[in-house]
N, C-alpha and C positions, 0 to 999 in steps of 0.2 A: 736644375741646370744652372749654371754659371751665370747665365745672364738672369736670373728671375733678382726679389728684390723683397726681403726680410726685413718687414717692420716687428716693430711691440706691438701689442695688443693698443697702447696709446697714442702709438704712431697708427697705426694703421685708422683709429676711429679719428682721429684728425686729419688722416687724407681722405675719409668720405663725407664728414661734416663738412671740411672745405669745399670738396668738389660741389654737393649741395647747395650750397652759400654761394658760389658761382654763379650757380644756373637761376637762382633766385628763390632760395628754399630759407625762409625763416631758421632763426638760430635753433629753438627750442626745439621745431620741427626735424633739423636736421640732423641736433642732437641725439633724438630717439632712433631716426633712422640708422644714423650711423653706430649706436650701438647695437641695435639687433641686424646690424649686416653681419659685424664684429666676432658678434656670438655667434652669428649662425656656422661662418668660416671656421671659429675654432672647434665648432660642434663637427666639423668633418660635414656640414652640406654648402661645397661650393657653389653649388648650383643654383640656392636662396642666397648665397653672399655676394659677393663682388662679382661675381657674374651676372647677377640678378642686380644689383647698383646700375649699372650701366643702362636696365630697362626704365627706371627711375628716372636719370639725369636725362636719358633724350627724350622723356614722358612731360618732364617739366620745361623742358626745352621746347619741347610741339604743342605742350598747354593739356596734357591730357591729368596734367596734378597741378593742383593751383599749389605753388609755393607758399603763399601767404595766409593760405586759409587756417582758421584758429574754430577749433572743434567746440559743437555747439552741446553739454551733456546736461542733463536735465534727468530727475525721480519723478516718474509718475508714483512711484510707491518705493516705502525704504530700503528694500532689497533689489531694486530694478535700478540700474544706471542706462541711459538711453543716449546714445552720443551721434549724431551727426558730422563727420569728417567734413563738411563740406566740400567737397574736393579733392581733400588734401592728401595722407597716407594717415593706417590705422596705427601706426607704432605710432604718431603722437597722439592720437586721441586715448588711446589705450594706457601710456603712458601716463596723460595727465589721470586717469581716472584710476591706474593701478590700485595706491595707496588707500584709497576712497574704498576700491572694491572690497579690496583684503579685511579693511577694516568691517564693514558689513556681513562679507560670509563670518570673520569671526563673531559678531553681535548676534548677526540671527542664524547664526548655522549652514545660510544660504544665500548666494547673492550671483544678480548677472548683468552681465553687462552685453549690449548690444548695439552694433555699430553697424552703418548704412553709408551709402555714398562716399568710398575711396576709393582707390587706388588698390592692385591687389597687396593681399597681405604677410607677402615675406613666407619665412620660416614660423608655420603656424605652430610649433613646437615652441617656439620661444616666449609666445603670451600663455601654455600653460602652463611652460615650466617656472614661468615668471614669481607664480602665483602656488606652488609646490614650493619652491625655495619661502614662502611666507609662512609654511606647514599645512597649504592647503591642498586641497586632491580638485582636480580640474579637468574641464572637459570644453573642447574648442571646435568649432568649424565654420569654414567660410568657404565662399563659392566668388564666380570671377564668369568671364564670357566662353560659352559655350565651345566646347573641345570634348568630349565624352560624350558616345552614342549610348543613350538608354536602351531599358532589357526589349529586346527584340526587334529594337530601329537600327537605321544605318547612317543616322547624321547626325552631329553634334548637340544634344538637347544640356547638357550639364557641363562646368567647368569640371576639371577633376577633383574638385571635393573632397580635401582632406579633411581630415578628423583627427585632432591629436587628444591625449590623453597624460595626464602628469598625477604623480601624487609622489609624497613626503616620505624618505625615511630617517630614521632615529641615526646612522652616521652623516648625516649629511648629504647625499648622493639624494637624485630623483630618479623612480620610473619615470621613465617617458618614451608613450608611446605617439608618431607622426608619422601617417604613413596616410598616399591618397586614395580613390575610390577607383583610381585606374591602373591600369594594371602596371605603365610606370608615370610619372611628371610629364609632363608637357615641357619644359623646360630639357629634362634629358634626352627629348626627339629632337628636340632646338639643336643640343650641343651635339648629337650624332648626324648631323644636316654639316655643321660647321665643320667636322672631320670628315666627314665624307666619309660615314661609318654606315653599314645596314643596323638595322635594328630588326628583334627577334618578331617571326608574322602574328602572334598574340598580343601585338601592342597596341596594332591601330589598323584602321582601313583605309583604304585609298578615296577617291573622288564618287565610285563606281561601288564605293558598299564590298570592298573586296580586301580581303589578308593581304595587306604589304610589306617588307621588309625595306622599303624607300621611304627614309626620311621625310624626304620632301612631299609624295605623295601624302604620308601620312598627317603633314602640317593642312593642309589641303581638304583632307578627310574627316576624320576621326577617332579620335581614341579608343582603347575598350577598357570595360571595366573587369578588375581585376575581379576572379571567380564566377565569370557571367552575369546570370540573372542576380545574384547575390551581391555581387559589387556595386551591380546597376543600385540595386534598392538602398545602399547604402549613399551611393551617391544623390538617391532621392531625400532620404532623409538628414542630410546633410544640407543639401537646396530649400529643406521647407524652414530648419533651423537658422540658416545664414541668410535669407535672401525673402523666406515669410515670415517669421518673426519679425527680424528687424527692419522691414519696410525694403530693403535691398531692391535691385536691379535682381532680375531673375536671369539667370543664365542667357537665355533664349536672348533676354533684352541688352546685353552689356554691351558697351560699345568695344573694340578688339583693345587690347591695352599697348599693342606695339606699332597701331598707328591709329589716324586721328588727333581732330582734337577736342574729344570729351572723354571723361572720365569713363571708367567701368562702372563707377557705382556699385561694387561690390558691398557685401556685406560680412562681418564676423558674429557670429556667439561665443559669449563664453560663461560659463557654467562654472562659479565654485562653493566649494562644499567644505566646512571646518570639522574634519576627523576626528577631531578634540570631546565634539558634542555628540558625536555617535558610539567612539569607544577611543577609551581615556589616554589605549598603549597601541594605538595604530602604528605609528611611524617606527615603532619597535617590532612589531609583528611583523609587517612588510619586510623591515630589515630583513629578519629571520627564516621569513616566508622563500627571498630573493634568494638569500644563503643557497637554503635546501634546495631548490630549481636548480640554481646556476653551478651549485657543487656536488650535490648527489645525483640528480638526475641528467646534467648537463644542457639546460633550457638556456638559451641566448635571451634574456633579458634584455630589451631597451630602453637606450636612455641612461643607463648607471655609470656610464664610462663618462659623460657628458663635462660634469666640473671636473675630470683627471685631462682633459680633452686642454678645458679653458689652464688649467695649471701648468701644463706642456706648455701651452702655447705665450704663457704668459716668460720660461726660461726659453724655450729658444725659436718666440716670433714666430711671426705669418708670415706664409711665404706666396708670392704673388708672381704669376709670369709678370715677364718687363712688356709684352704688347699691352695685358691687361694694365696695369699698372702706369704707363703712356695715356691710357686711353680716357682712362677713370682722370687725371694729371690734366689732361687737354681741355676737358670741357668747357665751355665759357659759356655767357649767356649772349644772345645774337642782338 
């Protein structure tokens, strides 16, 4: 539309750093954030990007993220990185400990990092394709406050529990697979409430334990897991990795992340593995592999478009409704 508002890829991560910085969000901190809101927008998920900024600034605004908090990471053993956000969000803990992790899976072939007590975690695609763009093959999931009814229940026991998946190939491009444990986001009931849109009756249940196509009911309700029983389990074991390993807030326990003022306490894992040390010519085989899928057989591969995604966006700009973009602009700290 006419009125929307086409930043760079540089403009753009200086109007969320800023905004950030605003609200009372440390540099470093807001730095990370604002780059993986960045990537997520050019990745084609606005729904983790600047739409999702906005749950941030009034999060730090209501005290549900400490701005100030500087993440606590610590090795109980040389393949383990153990990080405590304090408060804060996991794209700066994750960030501080990126380079650290990379280097480890390539030492020992394996290495993880595991984080507790933030703020949820964005575009879970972003931390492993983070770590694919380093040649490694990666495996991620976190959990947040309860929205997803487990297999056979009718009330919210699991956040929706995404799972993402990355690895490396020989042109450059990543698989990346990010997709949640419900049958869609939580986030995309949010935006079909805001339009006044229905949404399809396999996505969530009402108040009552019953198929709704009402938004709002649904917010209310709970989610469902995509595939049934099958989704459920996926989403259990997504909850024992993000939320029991890393000491996390367990779903059931998180405080709601859109109001309040304490933290969710969520949790990430992240799992990587250096391809290198398992066989010599992975990142070329995959190439190869993708080929044959996407060209002989016609398989929709995810994730490969990803950096053609960020190169578009880097000639012609992010494009931002002007409400949004006002809105993200106005924030202050009170």
């Amino acid at each position: 539309m006419a009125d929307d508002v086409t930043l760079s890829p540089t403009e753009a991560i200086d109007l969320a750093r800023t905004a950030l910085m605003r609200v009372g969000m440390a540099e470093t901190a807001a730095g990370a954030l604002a780059r993986a809101t960045v990537e997520a927008e050019t990745a084609g998920k606005p729904a983790v990007g600047f739409l999702h900024l906005t749950d941030y600034l009034r999060s730090l605004v209501d005290g549900r993220i400490s701005g100030r908090a500087e993440p606590l990471i610590t090795a109980p053993v040389p393949a383990i990185m153990r990080c405590d956000a304090m408060g804060g969000v996991a794209q700066h803990g994750f960030s501080i400990a990126h380079e650290e992790l990379a280097s480890k899976a390539k030492t020992f072939g394996i290495a993880v990092f595991a984080l507790q007590n933030s703020y949820t975690t964005g575009e879970l695609g972003w931390y492993a394709a983070r770590l694919a763009e380093e040649g490694l093959v990666a495996l991620a999931a976190t959990n947040g406050p309860a929205v997803l009814a487990g297999a056979g229940g009718r009330q919210p026991v699991y956040c929706a529990n995404p799972l993402a998946f990355a690895a490396p190939m020989a042109d450059g491009r990543v698989l990346l697979i990010d997709q949640t444990s419900s049958a869609t986001a939580f986030v995309n009931i949010r935006e079909a409430a805001a339009h006044g849109e229905a949404i399809p009756e396999t996505w969530a249940l009402d108040q009552d334990g019953e198929p709704t196509t009402d938004p709002f009911a649904a917010m209310q309700g709970a989610l469902l897991a995509f595939g049934g029983t099958r989704g459920a389990n996926v989403a259990l074991m997504v909850e024992v990795l993000a939320a029991g390993l890393t000491g996390a807030n367990w779903s059931l326990d998180a405080p709601d992340f859109q109001a309040g003022d304490a933290s969710p306490g969520c949790g990430l894992f992240v799992l990587a593995l250096s391809p290198q040390l398992f066989a010599d010519d992975f990142p070329v085989r995959l190439a190869s592999q993708v080929a044959r899928l996407s060209g002989d057989y016609g398989v929709h591969v995810p994730g490969i478009d990803r950096v053609a995604r960020q190169q578009q966006a880097e000639s012609t700009g992010i494009v931002l409704p002007r409400q949004l973009f006002d809105s993200i602009s106005s924030f202050r700290r009170i």
